[in-house]
N, C-alpha and C positions, 0 to 999 in steps of 0.2 A: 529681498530688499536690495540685495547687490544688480539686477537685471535691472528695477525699477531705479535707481541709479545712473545705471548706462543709460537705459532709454532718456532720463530727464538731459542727460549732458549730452544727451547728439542732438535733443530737441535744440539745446541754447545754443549748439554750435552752429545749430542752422539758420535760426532766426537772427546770430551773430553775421554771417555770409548773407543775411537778406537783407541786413540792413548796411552792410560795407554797400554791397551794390549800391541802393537807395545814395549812400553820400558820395559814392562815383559818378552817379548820375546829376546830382547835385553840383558837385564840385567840378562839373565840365565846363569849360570858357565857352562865352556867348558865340552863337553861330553868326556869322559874319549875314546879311541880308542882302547883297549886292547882285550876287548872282542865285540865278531862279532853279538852276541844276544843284548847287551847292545848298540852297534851302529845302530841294527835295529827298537830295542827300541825306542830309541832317535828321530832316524828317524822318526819316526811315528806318535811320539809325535809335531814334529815339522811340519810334514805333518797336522795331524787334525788341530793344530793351524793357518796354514795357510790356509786352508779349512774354519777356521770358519772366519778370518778378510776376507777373500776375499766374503766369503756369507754376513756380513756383511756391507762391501763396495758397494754389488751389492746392498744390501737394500736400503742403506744409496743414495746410486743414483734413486736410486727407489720412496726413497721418496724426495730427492729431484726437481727431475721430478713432481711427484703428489704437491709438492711447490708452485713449477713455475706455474703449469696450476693452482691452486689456488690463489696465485699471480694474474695472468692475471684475472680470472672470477671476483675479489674481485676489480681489477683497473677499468673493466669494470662496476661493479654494483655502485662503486661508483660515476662511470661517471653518470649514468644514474640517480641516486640520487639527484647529482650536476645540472642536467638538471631540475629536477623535482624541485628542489630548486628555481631554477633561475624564472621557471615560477608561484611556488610560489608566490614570491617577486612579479613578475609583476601585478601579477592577483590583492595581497594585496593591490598593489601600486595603481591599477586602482580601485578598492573600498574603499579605506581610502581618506581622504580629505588630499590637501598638505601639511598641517601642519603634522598631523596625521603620513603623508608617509615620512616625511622631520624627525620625532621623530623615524618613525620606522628605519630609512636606519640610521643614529648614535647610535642608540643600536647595530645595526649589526656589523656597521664598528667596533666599539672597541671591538667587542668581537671577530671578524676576527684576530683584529689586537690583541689580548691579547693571540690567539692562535699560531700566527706566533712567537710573543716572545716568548712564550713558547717551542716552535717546535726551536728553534735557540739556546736558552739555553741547549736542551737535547742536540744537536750537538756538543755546545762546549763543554759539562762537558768533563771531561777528563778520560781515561778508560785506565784499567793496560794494558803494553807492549803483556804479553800473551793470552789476552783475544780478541786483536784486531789484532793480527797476526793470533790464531785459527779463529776468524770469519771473518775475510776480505771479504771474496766473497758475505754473506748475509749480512753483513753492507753497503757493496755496493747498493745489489739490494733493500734494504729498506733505502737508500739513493735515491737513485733515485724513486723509490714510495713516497717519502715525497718530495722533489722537483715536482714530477708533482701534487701530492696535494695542495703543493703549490700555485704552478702556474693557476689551476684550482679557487684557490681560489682569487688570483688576479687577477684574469677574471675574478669571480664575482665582485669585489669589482671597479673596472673600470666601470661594468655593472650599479652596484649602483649610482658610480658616474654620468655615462652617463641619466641615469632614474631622480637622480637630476637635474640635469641639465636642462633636456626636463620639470620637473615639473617647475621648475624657469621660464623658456619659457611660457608655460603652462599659468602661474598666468599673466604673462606681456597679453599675450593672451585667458583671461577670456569669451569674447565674442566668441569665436572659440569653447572652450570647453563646454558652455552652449549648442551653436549648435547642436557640436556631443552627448552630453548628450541629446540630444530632440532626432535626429536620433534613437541614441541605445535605446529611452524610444519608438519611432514608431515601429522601428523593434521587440523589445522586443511583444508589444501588439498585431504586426500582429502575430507572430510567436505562442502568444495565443492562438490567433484566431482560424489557424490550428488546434491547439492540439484539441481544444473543438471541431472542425468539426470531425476530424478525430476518436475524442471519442461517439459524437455521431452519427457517420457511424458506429463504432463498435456494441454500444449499440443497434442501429436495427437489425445489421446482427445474434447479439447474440438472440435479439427476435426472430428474425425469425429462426431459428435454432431450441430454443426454442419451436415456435408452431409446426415444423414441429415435433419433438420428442413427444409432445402431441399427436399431431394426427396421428401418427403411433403407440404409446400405443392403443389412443381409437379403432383403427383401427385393434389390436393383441386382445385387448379381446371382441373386437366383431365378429374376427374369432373364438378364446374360445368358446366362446358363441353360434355360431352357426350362427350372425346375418347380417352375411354379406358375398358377393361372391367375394372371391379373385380377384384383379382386371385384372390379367393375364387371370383365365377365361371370367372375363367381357369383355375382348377384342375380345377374342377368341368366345364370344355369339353376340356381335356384329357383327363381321365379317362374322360369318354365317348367322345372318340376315341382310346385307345388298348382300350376293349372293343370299340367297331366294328372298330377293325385285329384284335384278337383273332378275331372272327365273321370278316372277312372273309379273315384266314389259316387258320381251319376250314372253312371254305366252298369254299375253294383246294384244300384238300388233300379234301377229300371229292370236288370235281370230279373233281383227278385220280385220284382212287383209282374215282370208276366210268367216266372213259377208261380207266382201265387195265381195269377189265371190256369193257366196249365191243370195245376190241381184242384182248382175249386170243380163244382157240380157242374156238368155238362146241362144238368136236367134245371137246379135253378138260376146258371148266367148263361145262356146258351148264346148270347151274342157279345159277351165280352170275352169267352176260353178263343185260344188261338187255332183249335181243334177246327173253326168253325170256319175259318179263311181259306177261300178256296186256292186249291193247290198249286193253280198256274192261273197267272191275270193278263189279260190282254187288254192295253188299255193305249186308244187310241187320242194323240195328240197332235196340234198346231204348234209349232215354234216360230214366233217372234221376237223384233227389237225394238226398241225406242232407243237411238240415240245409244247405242250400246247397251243398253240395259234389258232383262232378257223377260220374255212371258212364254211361258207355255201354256197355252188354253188344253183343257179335257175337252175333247168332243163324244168318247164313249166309252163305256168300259169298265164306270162304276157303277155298283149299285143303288134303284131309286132312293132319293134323299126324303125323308119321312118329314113330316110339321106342315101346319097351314102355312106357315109367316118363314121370311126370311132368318128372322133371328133364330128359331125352331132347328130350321135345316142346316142353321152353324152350328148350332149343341147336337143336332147329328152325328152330323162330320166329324166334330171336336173329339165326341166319346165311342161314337163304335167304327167311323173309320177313318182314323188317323194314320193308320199304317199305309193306308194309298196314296196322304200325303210325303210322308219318308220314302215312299216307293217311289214318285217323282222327282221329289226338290232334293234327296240326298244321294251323294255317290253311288253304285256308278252311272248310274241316268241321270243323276243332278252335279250340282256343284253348292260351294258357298254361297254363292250370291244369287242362285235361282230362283224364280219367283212362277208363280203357278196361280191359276185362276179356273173355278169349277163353274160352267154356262149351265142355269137352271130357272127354273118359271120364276117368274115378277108375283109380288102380291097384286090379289085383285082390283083393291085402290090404290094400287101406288101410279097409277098409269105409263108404267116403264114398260118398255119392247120386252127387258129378259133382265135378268137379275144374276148376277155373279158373287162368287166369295173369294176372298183370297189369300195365297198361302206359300208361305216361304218356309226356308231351312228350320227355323226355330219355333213356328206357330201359324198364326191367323191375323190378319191385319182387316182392317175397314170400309183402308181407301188408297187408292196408287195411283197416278198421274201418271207415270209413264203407260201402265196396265191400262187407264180411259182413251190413249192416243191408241193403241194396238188394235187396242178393243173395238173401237170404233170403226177401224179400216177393215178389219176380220168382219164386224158385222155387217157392211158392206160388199165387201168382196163374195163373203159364203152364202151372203141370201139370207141371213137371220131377220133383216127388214127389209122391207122395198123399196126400190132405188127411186131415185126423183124424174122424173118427164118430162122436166124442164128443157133437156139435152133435145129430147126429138121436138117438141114444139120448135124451139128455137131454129133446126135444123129444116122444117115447114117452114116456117116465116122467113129464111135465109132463099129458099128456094119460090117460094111465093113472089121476093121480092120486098119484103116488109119489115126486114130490120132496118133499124135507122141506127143504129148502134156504131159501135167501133169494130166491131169481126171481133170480138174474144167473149169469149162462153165464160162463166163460171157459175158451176152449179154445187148444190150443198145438198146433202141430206141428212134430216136429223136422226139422231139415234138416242134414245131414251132411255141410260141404263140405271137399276136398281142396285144399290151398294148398300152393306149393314152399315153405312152411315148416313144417307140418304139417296134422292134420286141426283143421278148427273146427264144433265143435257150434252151430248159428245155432236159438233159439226163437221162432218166429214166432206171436205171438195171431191168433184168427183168431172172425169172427162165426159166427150160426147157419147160413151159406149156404156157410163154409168159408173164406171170402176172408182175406184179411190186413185187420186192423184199425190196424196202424201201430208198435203197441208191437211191438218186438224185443231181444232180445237176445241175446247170442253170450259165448262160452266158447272163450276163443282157446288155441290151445296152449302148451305150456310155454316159464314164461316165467323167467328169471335175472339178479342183478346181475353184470354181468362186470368190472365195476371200481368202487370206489367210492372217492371221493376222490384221484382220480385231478386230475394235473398237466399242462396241456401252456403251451407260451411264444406269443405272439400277437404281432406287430410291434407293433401300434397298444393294445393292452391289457394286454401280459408275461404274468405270469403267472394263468393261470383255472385252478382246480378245478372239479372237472367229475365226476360218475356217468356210466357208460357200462353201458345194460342191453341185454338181447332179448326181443322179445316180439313174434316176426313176423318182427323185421329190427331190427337196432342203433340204439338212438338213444342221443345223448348229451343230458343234464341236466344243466344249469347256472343258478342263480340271476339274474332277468335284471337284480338292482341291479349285479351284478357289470359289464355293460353301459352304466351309468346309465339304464335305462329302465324302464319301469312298464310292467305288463300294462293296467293302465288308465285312464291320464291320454298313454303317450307317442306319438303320431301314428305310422300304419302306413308313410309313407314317410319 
């Protein structure tokens, strides 16, 4: 109240200095009209002065604006003050005993009541004519801020009375309030209860926190130290030893599977005992590449492959001579990534030149793209089909005089291979001499999506979508961000 005070009396001092000016201005002798400099003068003079009450006035609204919203925030803080009070009061009321709360609410009332006297006396004093003509508009609005303080306060003082009253109640009803005092004394103690749980749930969790920050020190100067293997590689040594125990439980069980040929009957498996493999194999091959990727064709050296039909002469291969595949595609004649293909007769309707199978480090596959590019320049180059004519005619009709062409040859010849997946037409370019030039291309057999957007669950990735097509032999397609890895920035190992 003392702030809202000051403010009101620098308001009237002001508007007291606004209006001195105003009868300054006023009270100036008429300006002489004789000369036209001296009324411009004048003019000027009367102009700045009006320039400045009017900058003044704008102020003086300015701050009375900045008042008002002061005003307001000061009515509200008080509100909330008066709130805080009230539940003061209650809270006091509920921890003092009735006598106690019956002495505290009569000290309040009369000092309530000795400030409304008070606040009624400033009203009536009585204040000069021009003091309250200049400030009427803020006597007003700090009339009505003291009426609703007021009235704020005889809200409390009903409230006190009401709180009385309820204690008077209260005491008539002794056995009620021991009640709720037992209640609020159960709830109080379970509400303990918690706190102590919930402190010592804290205080383990901070133990535990605790050891773990121990043993990650002892665990940092024992890599200092030299004495310990980070446990990332620990994982990573694990994990290669439990693929070595994997190989060397395949390794196990492949042993005993050829003792158990070894020992069976010579007389009733006499083409699956190992008795039967002749001693030394001479087995003559081609080596090739595609693009780095490696073929080796058989041209001789195994023995005839038994069945009408292609598919026949793979369960051949597959069951009684697998070992000439390991003899090729594995160490030390082969490597990891070896690839092998065995040249053998076409069925008699397939209409293919020759028919092949093919076979890598870990089995039998269908179909190989790079193996149809190889294939086709080998069938070419060695004579398995016959070369195209197109070379000499054209080199006739060059010498005759009868090409009309641009001078450049290019000749194809087809080559028709059979694969356990179907037949592939392989076009092989070829120079004037007949040879393969290098460019090839093939025409694989039909090919189909067999699933598309297709779902399976991965441990370490959940769930991947996934295309599954054919075309030779099934592959699946997957997106490799799905991965997080890039075809061309993420490192091959």
């Amino acid at each position: 109240m003392d702030s809202l005070q000051y403010r009101v009396q620098q308001n009237e001092e002001k508007l007291q200095s606004l209006r001195r000016t105003l009868q300054q201005l006023k009270a100036s002798p008429a300006l002489p009209t004789q000369n036209n400099n001296n009324d411009d003068t004048n003019n000027q003079v009367l102009l700045s002065g009006l320039r400045k009450i009017r900058e003044k006035l704008l102020q003086f609204d300015q701050e009375r604006a900045a008042e008002r919203q002061h005003l307001s925030t000061v009515r509200d803080a008080m509100k909330h003050e008066l709130l805080a009070i009230k539940k003061e009061v209650l809270v006091d009321g509920l921890r003092s005993t009735p006598q106690q709360f019956r002495s505290d609410l009569e000290a309040q009332l009369q000092s309530l009541k000795q400030q409304l006297l008070a606040l009624k006396l400033k009203e009536q004093q009585p204040q000069p004519q021009s003091q309250l003509v200049e400030s009427s508009p803020l006597s007003a609005q700090k009339k009505d801020a003291l009426r609703k303080v007021r009235d704020e306060l005889i809200a409390i003082k009903q409230d006190m009375l009401r709180l009385k009253t309820n204690n008077n109640d209260n005491n008539n009803n002794s056995s009620s309030e021991q009640q709720q005092l037992v209640q609020l004394q159960t709830e109080m103690d379970a509400y303990r209860q918690m706190l102590t749980q919930k402190l010592l749930a804290l205080k383990s969790e901070i133990q535990r926190y605790e050891d773990e920050v121990s043993l990650l020190k002892q665990q940092n100067e024992e890599f200092k130290n030299g004495q310990r293997i980070p446990e990332l590689l620990q994982k990573s040594i694990s994990s290669k030893l439990n693929h070595l125990k994997e190989d060397v439980f395949a390794i196990e069980t492949e042993n005993k599977s050829l003792r158990m040929q070894l020992n069976a009957s010579q007389n009733q498996h006499p083409m699956l005992s190992l008795l039967s493999m002749p001693k030394s194999m001479f087995v003559t091959t081609v080596d090739m590449h595609c693009g780095g990727q490696p073929l080796r064709i058989v041209e001789s050296g195994m023995p005839a492959l038994v069945g009408n039909t292609l598919s026949d002469k793979r369960q051949c291969v597959m069951n009684k001579l697998d070992y000439y595949r390991k003899f090729l595609m594995h160490e030390p004649r082969g490597h990891f990534d070896m690839y092998g293909v065995i040249v053998t007769e076409a069925d008699a309707d397939s209409g293919a030149d020759f028919a092949v199978l093919f076979m890598h480090n870990e089995g039998y596959s269908s179909m190989c793209g790079h193996g149809m590019i190889a294939l086709g320049r080998y069938a070419v180059d060695f004579g398995l089909v016959s070369r195209s004519s197109t070379a000499a005619e054209e080199k006739k009709e060059k010498a005759s005089g009868k090409d009309d062409g641009d001078g450049s040859s290019k000749n194809e010849t087809t080559v028709r291979i059979q694969c356990p997946s179907g037949v592939v037409t392989v076009n092989v370019t070829t120079d004037d001499n007949g040879r393969s030039t290098g460019a090839v291309s093939f025409v694989s057999c039909p090919a189909w999506a067999e699933h598309i957007s297709a779902s399976i669950h991965l441990d370490q990735f959940g769930k991947v979508e996934l295309d599954v097509g054919y075309g030779g032999d099934y592959k699946v397609i997957c997106p490799s961000t799905r991965f997080n890895l890039s075809v061309r920035d993420s490192p091959i190992e």
